[in-house]
C-alpha positions in Angstrom: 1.2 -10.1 6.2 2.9 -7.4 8.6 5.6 -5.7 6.9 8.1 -3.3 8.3 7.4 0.5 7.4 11.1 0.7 6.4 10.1 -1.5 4.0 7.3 0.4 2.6 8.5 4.5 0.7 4.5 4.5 0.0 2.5 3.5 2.8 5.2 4.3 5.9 3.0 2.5 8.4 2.6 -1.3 9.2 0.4 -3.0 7.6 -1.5 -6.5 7.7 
């Protein structure tokens, strides 16, 4: 699963 660092105020990197 690839989700959008914008989408993610944790980990701001995309991740699988």
């Amino acid at each position: 699963m690839a989700a959008p660092f914008l989408s993610s105020p944790f980990q701001p990197y995309v991740y699988e």
